[in-house]
N, C-alpha and C positions, 0 to 999 in steps of 0.2 A: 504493500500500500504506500503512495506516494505521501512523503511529509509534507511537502510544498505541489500544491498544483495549479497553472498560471490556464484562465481558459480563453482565450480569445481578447486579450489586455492591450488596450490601449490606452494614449495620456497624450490629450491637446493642451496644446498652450496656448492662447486668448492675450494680446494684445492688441486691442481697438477693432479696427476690423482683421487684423492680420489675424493667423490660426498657424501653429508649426507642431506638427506630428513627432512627438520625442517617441512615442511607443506604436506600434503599426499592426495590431490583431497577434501576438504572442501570445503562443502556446505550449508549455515546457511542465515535464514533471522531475521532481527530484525524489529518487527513493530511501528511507530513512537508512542513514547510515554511508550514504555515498561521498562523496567528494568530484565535485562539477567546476569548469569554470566555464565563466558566461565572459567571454573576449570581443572585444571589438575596438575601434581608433576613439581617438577624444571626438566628442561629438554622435556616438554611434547609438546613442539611447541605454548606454547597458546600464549607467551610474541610475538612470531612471528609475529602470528596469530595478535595480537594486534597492532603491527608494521603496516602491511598490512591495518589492517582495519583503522589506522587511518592517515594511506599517509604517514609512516614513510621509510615505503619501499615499493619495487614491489615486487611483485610476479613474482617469474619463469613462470606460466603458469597459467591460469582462467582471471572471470572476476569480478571485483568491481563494485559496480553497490552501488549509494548514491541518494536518491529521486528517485527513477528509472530512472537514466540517469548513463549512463559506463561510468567510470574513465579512460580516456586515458592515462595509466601508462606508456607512450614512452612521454610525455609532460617533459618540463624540470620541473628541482626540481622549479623553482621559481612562473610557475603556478599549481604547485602542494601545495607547500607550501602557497598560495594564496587561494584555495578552502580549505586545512587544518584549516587557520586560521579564514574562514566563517563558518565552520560546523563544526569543532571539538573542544573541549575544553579536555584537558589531567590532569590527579592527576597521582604522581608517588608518587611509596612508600618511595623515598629518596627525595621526597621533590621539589628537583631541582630548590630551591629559589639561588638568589644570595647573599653571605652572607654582601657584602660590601652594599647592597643598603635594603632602611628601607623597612615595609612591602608596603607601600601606590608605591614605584616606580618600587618592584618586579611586584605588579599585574598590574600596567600602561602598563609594558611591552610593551607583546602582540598588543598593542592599534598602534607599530610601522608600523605593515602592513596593518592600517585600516587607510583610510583619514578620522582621528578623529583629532580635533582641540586637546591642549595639557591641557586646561583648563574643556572641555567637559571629558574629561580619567577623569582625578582625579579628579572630582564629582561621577564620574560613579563609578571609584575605593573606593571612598569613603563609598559610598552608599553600596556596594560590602561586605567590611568590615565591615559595622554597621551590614550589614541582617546574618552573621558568626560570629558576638560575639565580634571583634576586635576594636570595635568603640576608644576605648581609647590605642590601642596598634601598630597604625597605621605606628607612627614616630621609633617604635622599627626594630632591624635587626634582621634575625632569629637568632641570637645566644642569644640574648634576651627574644625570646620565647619557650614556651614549646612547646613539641613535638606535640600536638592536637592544639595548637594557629598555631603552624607553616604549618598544614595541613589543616588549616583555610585559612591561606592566599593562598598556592596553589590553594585552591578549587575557592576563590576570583578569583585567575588569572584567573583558566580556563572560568571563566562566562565573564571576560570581553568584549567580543568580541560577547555575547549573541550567542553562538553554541547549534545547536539544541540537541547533541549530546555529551554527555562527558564520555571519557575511562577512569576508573579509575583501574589503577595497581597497585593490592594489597595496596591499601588506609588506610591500618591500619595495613600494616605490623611492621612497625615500633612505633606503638603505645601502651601505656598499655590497659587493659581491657577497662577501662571504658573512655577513649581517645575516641578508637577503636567505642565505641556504639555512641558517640557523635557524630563524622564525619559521619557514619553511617545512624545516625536523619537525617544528613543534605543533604546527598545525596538520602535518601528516600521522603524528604520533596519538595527536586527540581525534582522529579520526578515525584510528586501531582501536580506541577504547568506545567509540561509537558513536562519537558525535560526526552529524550530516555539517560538512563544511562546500559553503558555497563564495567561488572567488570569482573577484571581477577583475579583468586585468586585461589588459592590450599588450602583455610580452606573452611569445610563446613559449620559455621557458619556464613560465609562474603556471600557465596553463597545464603543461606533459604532466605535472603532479597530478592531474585530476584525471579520474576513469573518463569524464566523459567531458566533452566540449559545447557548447552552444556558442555559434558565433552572429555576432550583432552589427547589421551597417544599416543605415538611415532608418532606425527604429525597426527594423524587420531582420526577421531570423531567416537567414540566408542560407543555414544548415548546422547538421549535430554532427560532430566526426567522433568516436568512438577511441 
């Protein structure tokens, strides 16, 4: 049974009279446990496409479909944002830590929309940080750490709320080579243990990681290569 099912999804954009098709009738399943990436050039609709899949936005027109049950994308943002924060966990390629607060209170975050005691988070966050390599780097702020420590901790955040499900956007764009293969380990590795990881990326090297491909140009799925 597919975890994520996309049926016929599209996403206009409305400025005055003009209209621009970011998403063009996509249709894609992902099965729980896999690892996909959805690739295409800047501008190709997938960052969208990413949006949608993971409750960031609605879609103009189709339907989300998460454990096989439909996303009612007329629900307000705050039980949207509510099933976001149970099934989705997010890596971005800029990071989007906070720079004032150290790594251990960045990955607590999250833990605000879950009735988690505040003692239970930062164990769990703690825990979080040891299994990513951070165990001694916990009290630092990202401006403290390196570019692959700092995509350590995002990757932390996203687990804390234990999502079955983690988007990662371009997760080593901003990284050097061999950053890039380590974050890489670790999202292949939480993949082994059975979470469904779905990546977006325009390298074809970030893609080979993944069983399967979905490729994206002017908002339309062009083909799946295997």
């Amino acid at each position: 049974m597919p975890i994520i099912e996309l049926k016929n999804v599209t996403k206009t954009y409305k400025s005055g009279k003009l209209s621009v098709n970011a998403v063009c009738g996509i249709s894609i399943k992902v099965e729980k446990g896999e690892i996909i990436a959805i690739m295409g050039p800047s501008g190709s609709g997938k960052s969208t496409l990413m949006h949608i899949i993971g409750l960031l936005d609605r879609p103009t027109s189709g339907d989300l479909l998460i454990d096989n049950k439909k996303i009612n994308m007329s629900m307000p943002d705050s039980k949207l944002a509510k099933i976001r924060s149970e099934k989705i966990g997010f890596i971005f390629q800029q990071f989007n830590l906070l720079n004032k607060m150290t790594a251990l209170s960045n990955v607590v975050m999250p833990t605000i929309y879950k009735k988690i005691g505040k003692k239970s988070a930062q164990e769990r966050a703690v825990n979080l940080l040891s299994e990513v390599g951070l165990k001694n780097r916990i009290k630092h702020k990202p401006s403290e750490l390196s570019g692959g420590e700092t995509q350590r901790v995002a990757i932390a955040r996203a687990l804390i709320n234990d999502p079955d499900i983690i988007l990662a956007d371009e997760p080593t764009g901003n990284l050097d080579s061999k950053s890039g293969q380590e974050i890489m380990k670790v999202l292949v590795d939480l993949n082994k243990k059975g979470k469904t990881i779905i990546l977006i990326t325009h390298d074809q090297k970030i893609a080979d990681y993944a069983k399967r491909t979905y490729k994206i140009m002017d908002g339309k799925l062009i083909k799946e290569a295997k």
